[in-house]
C-alpha positions as CSV (number, residue, x, y, z in Angstrom):
1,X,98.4,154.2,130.9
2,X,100.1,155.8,127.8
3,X,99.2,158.5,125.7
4,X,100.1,155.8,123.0
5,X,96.7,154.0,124.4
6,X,94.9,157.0,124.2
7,X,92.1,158.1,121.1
8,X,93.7,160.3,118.6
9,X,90.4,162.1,118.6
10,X,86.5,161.8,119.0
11,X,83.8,162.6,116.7
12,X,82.4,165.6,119.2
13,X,86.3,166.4,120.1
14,X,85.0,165.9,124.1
15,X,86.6,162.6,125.6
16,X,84.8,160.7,128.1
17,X,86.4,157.8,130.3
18,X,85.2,155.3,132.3
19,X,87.4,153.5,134.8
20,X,86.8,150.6,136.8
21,X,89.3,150.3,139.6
22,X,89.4,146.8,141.7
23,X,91.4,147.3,144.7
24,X,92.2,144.9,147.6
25,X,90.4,145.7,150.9
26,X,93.2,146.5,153.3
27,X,94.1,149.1,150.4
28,X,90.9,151.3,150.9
29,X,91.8,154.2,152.6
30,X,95.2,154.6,150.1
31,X,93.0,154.8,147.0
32,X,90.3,156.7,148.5
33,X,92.9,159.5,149.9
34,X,94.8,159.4,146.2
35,X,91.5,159.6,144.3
36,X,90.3,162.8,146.3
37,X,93.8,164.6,145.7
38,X,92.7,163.6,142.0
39,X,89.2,164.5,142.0
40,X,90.3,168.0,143.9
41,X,92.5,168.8,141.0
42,X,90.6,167.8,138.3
43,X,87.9,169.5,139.0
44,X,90.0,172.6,139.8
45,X,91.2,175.5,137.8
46,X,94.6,173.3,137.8
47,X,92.6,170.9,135.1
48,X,90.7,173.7,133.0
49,X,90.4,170.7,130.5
50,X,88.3,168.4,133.2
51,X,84.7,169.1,132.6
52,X,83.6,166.0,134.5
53,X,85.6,164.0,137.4
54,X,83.6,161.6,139.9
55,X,84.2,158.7,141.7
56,X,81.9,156.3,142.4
57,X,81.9,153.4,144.5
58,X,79.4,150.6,144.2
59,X,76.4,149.7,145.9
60,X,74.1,146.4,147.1
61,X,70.6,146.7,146.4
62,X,70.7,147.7,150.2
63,X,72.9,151.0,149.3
64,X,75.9,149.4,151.3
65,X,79.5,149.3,149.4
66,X,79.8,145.8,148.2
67,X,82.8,143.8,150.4
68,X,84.8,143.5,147.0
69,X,86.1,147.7,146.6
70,X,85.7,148.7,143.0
71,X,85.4,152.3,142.7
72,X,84.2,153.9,139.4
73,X,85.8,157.0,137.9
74,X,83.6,158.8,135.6
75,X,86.0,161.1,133.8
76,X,84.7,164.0,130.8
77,X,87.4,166.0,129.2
78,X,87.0,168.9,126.5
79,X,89.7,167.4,124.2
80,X,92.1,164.7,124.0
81,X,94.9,167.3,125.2
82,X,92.6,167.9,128.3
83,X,92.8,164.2,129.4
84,X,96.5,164.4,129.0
85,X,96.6,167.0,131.1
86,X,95.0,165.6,134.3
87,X,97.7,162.3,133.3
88,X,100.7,164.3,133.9
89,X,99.6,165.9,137.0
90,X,101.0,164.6,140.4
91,X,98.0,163.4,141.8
92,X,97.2,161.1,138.9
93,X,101.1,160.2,139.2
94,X,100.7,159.4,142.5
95,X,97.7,157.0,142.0
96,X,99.7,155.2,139.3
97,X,102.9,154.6,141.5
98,X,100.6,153.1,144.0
99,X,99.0,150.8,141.3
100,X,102.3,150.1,140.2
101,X,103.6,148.7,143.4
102,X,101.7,145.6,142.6
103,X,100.3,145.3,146.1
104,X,97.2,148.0,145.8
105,X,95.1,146.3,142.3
106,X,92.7,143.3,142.8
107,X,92.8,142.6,139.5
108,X,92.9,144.7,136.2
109,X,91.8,148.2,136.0
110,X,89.5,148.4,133.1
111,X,90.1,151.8,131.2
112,X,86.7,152.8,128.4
113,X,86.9,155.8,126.4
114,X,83.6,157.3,124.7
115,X,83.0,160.0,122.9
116,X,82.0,162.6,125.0
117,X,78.3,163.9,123.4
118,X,76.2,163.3,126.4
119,X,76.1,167.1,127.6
120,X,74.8,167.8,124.7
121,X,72.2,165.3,124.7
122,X,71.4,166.1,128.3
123,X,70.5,169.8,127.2
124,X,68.6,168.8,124.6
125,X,66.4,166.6,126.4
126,X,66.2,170.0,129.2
127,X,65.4,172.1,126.3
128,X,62.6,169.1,124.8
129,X,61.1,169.5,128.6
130,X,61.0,172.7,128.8
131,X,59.2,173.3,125.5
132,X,56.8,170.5,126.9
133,X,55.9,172.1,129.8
134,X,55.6,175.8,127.6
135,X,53.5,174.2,125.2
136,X,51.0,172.9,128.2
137,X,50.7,175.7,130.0
């Protein structure tokens, strides 16, 4: 990705991004490895930018990993500049080499941004509870 692709801003300034990463199954262990070099930095003083950076993997209704690997990457950044931040540095480089090789995707990697507000709607809804459970009392 390019930072042509990217938003030029968000209403709240906070970027959030949600990628959806097919990958073929004898690739696995490669993409796993390069997104916890990625997820260690990002959510390292290297990234001060990176409020947010999971990877998910999903699940059957049985909590197994589905046969077909898709992992989820559930990315939050304080500003646009943050995002571009974690982009340049080499693990993220790294990752996208390996998708570049043409023999590590399963199909296309679907890139969403949002607007990052949730944090603050998740502390409001804290602070809503917690008046709740004052006013009971």
């Amino acid at each position: 990705m390019s930072s042509s692709q990217l938003p030029k801003s968000t209403p709240s300034g906070r970027v959030m991004v949600i990628a959806t990463v097919p990958v073929k199954p004898e690739k696995v262990q490669i993409v796993q490895d390069l997104l916890k070099a990625a997820q260690k930095r990002a959510n390292s003083d290297e990234e001060p930018g990176t409020l947010t950076y999971r990877v998910t993997r999903r699940v059957n209704a049985e909590g197994e990993y589905l046969p077909i690997f898709v992992n989820i990457a559930s990315e939050e950044y304080d500003s646009i500049q943050g995002l571009e931040t974690h982009m340049v540095g080499p693990p993220l480089r790294r990752l996208m080499e390996a998708f570049g090789d043409g023999d590590v995707l399963d199909g296309e990697v679907d890139i969403k941004f949002v607007d990052g507000q949730y944090p603050v709607f998740q502390r409001l809804l804290i602070l809503i509870y917690i008046f709740v459970m004052v006013t009971e009392t």
